[in-house]
The first five atom37 places (N, CA, C, CB, O) and aatype in JSON, in Angstrom:
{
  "aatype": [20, 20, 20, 20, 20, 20, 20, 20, 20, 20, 20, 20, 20, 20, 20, 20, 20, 20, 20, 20, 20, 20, 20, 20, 20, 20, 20, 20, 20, 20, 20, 20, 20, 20, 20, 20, 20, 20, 20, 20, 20, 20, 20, 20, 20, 20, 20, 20, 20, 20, 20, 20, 20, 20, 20, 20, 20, 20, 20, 20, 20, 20, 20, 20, 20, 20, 20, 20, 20, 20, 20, 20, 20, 20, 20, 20, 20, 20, 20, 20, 20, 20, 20, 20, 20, 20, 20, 20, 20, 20, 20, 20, 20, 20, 20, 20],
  "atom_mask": [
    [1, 1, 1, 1, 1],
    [1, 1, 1, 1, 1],
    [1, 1, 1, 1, 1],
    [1, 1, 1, 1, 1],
    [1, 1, 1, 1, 1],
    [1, 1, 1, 1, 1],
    [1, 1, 1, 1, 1],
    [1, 1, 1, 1, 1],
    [1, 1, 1, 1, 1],
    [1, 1, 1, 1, 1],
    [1, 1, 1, 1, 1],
    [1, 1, 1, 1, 1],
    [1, 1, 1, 1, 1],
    [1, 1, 1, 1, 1],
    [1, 1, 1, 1, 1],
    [1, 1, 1, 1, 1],
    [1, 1, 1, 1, 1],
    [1, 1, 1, 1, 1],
    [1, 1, 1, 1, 1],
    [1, 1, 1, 1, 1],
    [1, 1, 1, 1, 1],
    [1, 1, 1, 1, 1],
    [1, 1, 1, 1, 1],
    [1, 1, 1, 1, 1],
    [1, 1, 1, 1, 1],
    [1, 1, 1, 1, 1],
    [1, 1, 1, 1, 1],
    [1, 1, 1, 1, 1],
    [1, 1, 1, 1, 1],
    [1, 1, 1, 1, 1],
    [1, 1, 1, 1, 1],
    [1, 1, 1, 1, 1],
    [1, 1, 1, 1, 1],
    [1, 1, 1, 1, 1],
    [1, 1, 1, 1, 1],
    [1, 1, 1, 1, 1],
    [1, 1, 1, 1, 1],
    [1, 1, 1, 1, 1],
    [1, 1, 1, 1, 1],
    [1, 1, 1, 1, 1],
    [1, 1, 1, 1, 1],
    [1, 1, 1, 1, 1],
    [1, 1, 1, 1, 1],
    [1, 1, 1, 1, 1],
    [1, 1, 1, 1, 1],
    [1, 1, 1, 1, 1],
    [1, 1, 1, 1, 1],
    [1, 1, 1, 1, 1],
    [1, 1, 1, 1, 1],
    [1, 1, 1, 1, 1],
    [1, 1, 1, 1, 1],
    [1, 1, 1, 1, 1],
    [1, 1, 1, 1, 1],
    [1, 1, 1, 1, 1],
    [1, 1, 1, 1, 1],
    [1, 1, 1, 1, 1],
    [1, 1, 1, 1, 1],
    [1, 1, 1, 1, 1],
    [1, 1, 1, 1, 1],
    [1, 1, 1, 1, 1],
    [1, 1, 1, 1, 1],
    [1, 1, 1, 1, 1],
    [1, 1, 1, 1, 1],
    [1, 1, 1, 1, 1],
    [1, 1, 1, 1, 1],
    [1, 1, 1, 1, 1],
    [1, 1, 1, 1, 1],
    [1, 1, 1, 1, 1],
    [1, 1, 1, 1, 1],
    [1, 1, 1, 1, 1],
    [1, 1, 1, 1, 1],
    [1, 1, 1, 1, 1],
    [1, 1, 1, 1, 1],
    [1, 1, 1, 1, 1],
    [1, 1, 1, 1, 1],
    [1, 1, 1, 1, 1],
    [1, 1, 1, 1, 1],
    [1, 1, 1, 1, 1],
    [1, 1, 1, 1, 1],
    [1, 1, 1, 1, 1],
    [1, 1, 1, 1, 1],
    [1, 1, 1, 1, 1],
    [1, 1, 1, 1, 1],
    [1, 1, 1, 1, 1],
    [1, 1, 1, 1, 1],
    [1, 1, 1, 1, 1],
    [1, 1, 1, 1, 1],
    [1, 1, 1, 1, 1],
    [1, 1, 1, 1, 1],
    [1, 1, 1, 1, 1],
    [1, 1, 1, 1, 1],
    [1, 1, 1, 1, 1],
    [1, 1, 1, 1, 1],
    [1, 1, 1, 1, 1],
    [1, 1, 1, 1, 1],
    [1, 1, 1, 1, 1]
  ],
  "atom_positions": [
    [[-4.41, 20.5, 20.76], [-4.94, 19.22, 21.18], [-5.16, 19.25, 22.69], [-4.0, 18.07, 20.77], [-4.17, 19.29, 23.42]],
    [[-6.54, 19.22, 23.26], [-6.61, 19.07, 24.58], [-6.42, 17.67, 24.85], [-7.79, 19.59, 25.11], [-6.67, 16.74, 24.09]],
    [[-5.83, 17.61, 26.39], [-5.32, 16.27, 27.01], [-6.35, 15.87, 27.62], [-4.15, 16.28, 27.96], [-7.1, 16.59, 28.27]],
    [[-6.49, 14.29, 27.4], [-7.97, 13.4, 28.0], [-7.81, 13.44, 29.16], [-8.29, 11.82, 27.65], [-7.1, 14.43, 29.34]],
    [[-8.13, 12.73, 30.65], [-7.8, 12.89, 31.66], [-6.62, 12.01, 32.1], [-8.8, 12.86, 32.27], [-6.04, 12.0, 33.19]],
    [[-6.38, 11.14, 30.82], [-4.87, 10.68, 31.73], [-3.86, 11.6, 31.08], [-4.25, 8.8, 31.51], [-2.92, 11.03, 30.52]],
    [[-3.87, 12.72, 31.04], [-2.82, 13.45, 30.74], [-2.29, 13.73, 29.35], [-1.96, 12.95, 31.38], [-1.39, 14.53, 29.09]],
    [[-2.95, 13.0, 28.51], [-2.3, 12.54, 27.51], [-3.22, 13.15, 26.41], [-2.09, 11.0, 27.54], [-4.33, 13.53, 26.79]],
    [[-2.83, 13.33, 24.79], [-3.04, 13.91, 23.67], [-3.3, 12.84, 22.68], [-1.98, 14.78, 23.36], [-2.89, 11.69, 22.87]],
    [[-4.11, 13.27, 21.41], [-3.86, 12.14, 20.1], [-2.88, 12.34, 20.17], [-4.35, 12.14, 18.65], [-2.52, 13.08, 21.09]],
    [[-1.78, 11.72, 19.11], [-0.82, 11.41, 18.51], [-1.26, 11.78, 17.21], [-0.4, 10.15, 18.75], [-1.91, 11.05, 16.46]],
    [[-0.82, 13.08, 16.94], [-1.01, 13.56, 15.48], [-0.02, 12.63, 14.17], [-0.5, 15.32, 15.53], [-0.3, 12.31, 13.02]],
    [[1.12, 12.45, 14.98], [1.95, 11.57, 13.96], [1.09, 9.9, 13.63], [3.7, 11.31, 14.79], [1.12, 9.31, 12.55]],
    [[0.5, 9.51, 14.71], [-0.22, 8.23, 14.62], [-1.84, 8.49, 13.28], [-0.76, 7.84, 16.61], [-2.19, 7.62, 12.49]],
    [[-2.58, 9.97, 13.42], [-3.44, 10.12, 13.04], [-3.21, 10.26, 11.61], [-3.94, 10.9, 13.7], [-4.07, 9.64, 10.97]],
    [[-2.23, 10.95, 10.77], [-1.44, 10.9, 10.01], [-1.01, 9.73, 9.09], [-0.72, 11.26, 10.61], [-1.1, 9.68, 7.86]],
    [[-0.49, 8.73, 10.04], [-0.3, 7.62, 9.25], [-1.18, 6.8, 8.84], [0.41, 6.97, 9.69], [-1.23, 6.15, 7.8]],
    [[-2.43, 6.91, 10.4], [-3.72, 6.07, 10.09], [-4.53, 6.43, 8.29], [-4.96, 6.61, 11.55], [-5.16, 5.63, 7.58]],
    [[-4.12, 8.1, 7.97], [-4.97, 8.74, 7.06], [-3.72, 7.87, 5.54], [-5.1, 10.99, 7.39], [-4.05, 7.42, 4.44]],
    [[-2.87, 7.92, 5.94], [-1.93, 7.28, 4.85], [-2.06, 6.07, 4.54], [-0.66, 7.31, 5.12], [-2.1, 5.73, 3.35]],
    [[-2.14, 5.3, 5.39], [-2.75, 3.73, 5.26], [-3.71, 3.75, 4.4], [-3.37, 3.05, 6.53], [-3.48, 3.4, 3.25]],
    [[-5.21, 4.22, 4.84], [-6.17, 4.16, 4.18], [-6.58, 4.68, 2.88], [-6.73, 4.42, 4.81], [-7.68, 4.57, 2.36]],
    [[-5.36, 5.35, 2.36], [-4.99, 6.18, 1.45], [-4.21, 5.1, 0.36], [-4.1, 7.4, 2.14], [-4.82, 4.72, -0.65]],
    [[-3.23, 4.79, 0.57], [-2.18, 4.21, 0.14], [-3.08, 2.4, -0.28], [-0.78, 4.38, 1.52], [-2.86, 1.68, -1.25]],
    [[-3.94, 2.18, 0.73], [-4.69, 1.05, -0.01], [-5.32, 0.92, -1.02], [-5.39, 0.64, 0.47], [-5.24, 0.07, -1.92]],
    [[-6.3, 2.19, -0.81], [-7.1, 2.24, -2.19], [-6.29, 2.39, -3.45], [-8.08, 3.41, -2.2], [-6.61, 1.65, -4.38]],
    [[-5.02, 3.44, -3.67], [-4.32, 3.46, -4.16], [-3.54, 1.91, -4.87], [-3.9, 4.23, -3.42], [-3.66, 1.45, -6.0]],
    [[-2.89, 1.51, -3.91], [-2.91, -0.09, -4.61], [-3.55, -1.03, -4.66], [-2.24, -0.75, -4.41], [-3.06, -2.16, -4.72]],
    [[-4.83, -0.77, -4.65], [-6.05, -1.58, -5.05], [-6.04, -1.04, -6.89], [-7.74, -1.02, -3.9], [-5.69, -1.61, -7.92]],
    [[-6.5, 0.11, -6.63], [-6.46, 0.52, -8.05], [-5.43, 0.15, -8.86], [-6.5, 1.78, -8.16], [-5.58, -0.29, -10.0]],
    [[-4.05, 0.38, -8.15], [-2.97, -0.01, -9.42], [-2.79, -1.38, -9.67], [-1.51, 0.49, -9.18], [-2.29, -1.88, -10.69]],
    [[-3.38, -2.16, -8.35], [-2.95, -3.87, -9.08], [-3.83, -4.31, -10.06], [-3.02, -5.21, -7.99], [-3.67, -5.04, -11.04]],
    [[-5.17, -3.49, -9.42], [-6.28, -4.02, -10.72], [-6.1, -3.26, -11.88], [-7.94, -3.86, -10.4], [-6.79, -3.58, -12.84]],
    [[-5.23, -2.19, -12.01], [-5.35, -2.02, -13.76], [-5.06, -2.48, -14.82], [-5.01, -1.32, -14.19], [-5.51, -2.24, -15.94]],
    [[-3.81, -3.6, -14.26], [-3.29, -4.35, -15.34], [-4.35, -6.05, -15.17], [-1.29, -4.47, -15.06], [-4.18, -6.77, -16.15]],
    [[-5.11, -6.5, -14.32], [-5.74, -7.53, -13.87], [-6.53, -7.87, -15.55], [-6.78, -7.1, -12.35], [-6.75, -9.08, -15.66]],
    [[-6.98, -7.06, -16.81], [-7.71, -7.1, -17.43], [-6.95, -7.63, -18.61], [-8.37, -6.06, -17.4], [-7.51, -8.41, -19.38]],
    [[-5.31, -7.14, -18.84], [-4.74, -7.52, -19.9], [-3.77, -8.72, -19.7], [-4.17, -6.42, -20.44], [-3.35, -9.39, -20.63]],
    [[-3.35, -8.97, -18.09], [-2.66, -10.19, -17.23], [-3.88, -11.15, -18.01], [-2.63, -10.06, -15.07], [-3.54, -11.99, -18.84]],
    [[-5.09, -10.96, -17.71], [-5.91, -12.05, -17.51], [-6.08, -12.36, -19.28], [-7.46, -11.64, -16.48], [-5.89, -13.53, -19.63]],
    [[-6.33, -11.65, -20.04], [-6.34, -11.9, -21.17], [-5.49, -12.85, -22.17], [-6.32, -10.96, -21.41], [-5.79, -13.53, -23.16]],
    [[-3.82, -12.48, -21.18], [-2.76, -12.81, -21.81], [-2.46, -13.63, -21.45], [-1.94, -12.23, -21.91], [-1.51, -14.11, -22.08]],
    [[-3.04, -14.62, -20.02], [-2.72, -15.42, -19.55], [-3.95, -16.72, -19.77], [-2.34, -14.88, -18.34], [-3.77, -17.94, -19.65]],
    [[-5.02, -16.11, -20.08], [-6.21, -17.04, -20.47], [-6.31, -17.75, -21.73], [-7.37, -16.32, -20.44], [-5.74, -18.84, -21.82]],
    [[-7.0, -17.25, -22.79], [-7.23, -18.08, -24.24], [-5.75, -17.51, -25.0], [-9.0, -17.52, -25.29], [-5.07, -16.58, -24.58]],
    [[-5.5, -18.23, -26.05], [-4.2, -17.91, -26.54], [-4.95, -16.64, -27.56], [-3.23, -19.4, -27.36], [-5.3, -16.66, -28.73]],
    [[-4.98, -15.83, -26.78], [-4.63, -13.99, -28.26], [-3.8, -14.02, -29.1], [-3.96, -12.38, -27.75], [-3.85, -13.73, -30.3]],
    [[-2.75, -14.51, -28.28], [-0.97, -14.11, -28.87], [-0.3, -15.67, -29.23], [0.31, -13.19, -27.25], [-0.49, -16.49, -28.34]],
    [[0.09, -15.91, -29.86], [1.18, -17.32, -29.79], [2.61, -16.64, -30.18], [0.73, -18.8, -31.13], [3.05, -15.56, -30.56]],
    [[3.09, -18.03, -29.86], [4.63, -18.09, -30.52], [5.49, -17.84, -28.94], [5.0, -16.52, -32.0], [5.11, -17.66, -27.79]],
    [[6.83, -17.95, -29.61], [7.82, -17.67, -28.78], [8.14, -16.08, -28.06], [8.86, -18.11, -29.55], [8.51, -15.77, -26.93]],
    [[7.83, -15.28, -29.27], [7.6, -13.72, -28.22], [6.41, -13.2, -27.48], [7.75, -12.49, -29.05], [6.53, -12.32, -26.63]],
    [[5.22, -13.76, -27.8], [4.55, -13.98, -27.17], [4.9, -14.44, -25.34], [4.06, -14.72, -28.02], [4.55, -14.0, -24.25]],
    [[5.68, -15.41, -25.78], [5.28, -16.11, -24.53], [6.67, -15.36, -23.61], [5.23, -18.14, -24.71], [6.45, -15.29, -22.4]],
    [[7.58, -14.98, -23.92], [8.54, -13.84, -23.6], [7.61, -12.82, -22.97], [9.36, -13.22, -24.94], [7.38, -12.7, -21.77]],
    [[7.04, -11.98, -24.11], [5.89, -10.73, -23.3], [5.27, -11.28, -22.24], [4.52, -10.14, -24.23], [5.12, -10.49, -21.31]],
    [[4.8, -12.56, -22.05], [3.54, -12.94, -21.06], [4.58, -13.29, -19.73], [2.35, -14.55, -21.72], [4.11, -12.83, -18.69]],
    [[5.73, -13.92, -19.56], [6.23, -14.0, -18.99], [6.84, -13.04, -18.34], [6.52, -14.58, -19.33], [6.88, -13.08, -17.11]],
    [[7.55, -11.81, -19.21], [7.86, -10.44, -18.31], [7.0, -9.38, -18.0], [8.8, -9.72, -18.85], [7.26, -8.43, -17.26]],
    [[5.83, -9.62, -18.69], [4.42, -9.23, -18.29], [4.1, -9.8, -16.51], [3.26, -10.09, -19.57], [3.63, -9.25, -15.52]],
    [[4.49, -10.75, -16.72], [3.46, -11.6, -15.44], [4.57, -10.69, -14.62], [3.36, -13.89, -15.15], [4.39, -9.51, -14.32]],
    [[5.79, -11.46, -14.32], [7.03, -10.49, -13.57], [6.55, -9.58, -13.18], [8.18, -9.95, -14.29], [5.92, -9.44, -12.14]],
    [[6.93, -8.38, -14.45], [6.6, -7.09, -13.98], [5.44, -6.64, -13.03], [6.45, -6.46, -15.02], [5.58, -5.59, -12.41]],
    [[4.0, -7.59, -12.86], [3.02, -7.19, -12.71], [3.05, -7.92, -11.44], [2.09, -7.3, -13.71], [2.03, -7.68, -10.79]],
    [[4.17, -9.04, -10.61], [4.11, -9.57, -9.69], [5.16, -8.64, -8.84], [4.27, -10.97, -9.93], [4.79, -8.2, -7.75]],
    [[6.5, -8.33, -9.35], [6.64, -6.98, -8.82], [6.52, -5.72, -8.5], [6.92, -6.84, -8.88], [7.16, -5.07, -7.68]],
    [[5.68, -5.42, -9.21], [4.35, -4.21, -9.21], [3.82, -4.54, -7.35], [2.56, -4.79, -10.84], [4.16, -3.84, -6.4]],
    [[3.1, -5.58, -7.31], [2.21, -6.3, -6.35], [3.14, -6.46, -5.09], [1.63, -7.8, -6.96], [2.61, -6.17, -4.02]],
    [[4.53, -6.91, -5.06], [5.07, -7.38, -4.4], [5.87, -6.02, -3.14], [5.82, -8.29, -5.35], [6.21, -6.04, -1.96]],
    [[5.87, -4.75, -4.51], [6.61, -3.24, -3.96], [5.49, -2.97, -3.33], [7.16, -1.9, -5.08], [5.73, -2.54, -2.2]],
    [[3.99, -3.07, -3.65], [3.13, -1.64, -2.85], [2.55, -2.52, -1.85], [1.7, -0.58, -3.88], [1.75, -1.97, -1.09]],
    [[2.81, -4.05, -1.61], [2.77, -4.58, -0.57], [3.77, -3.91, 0.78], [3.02, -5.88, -1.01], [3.47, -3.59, 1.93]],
    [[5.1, -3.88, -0.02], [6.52, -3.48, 0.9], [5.93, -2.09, 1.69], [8.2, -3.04, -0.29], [5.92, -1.84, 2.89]],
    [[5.42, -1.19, 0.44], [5.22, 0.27, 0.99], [3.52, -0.24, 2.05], [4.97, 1.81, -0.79], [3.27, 0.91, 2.39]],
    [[2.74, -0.8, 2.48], [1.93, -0.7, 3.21], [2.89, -1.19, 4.42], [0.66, -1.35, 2.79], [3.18, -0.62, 5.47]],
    [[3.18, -2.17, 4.04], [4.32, -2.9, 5.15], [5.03, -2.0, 5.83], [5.46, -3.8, 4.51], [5.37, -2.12, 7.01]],
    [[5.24, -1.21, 5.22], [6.63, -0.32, 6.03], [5.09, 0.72, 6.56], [8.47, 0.79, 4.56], [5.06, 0.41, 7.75]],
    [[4.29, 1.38, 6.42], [3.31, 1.65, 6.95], [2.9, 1.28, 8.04], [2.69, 1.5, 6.38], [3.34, 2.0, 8.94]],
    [[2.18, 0.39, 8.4], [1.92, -0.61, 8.84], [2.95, -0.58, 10.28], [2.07, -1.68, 7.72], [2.52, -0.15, 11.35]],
    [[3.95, -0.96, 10.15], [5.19, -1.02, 11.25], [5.03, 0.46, 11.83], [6.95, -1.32, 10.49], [4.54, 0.64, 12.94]],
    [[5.52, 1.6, 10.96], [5.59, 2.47, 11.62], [4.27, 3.1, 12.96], [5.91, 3.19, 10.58], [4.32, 3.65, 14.06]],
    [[3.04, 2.53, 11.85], [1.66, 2.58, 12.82], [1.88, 1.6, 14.01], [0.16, 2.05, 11.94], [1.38, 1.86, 15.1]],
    [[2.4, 0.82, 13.87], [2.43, 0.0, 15.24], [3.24, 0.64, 16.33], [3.04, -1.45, 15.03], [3.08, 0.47, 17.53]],
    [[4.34, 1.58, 15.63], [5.72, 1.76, 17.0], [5.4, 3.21, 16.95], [7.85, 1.29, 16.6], [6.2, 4.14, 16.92]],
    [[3.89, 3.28, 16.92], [3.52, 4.98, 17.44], [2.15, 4.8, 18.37], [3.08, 6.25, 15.85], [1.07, 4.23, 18.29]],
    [[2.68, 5.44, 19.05], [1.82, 5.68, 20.48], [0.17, 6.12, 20.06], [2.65, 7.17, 21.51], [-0.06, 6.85, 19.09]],
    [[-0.66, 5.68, 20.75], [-2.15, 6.35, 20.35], [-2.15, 8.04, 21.06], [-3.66, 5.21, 21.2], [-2.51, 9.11, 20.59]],
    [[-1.49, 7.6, 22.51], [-1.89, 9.11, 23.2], [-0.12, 9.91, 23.27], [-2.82, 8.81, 25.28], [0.82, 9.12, 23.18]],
    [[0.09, 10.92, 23.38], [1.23, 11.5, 23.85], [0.86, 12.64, 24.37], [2.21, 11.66, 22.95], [-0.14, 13.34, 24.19]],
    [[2.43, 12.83, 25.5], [1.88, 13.91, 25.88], [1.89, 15.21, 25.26], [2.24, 14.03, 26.86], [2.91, 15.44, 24.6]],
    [[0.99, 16.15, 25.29], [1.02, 17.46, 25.06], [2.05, 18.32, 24.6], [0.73, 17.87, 25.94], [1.96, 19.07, 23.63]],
    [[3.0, 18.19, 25.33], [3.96, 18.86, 24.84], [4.03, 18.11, 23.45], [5.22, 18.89, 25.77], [3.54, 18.61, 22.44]],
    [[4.62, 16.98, 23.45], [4.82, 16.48, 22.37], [4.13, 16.93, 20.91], [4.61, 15.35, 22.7], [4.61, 17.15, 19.8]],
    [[3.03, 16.95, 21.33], [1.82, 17.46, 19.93], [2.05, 18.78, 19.56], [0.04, 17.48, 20.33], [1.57, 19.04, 18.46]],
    [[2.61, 19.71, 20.11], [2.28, 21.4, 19.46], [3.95, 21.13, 18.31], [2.42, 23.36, 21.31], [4.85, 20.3, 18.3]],
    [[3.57, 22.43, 17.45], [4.42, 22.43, 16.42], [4.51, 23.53, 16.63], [4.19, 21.99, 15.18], [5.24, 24.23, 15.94]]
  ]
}
């Protein structure tokens, strides 16, 4: 990594996470919407009745709000770490 003129380098650890972020979104884009088709089904016109029914739809919904609620956590914790990393470092810092 050559140094810009203030002395300083990317931050390979910053470039890294930037590629994980953008990674990790699409990723839970895809996984919240896979269940979005049978949530919506089960939650719209009655398919299903009765009392287990409404058991399934209820630990259905759960499950699928904690689904939503974890890969929020994991961008989150993303997210932070991208903030408490430097854009430039120095040189030394960057070689492996």
């Amino acid at each position: 990594m050559n140094p810009g003129p203030d002395g300083l380098a990317p931050n390979p650890r910053r470039q890294v996470l930037e590629q994980t972020l953008v990674e990790l979104k699409a990723r839970v884009a895809l996984l919240e919407a896979a269940l979005d088709p049978a949530h919506g089904q089960l939650t719209g016109k009655s398919v299903w009745v009765g009392p287990k029914a409404r058991t399934f739809t209820q630990d259905f919904t759960a499950r699928n709000n904690r689904l939503r609620q974890t890969a929020r956590a994991l961008i989150d914790t993303i997210e932070e770490e991208l903030r408490s990393a430097p854009a430039k470092v120095p040189p030394s810092t960057t070689r492996q």
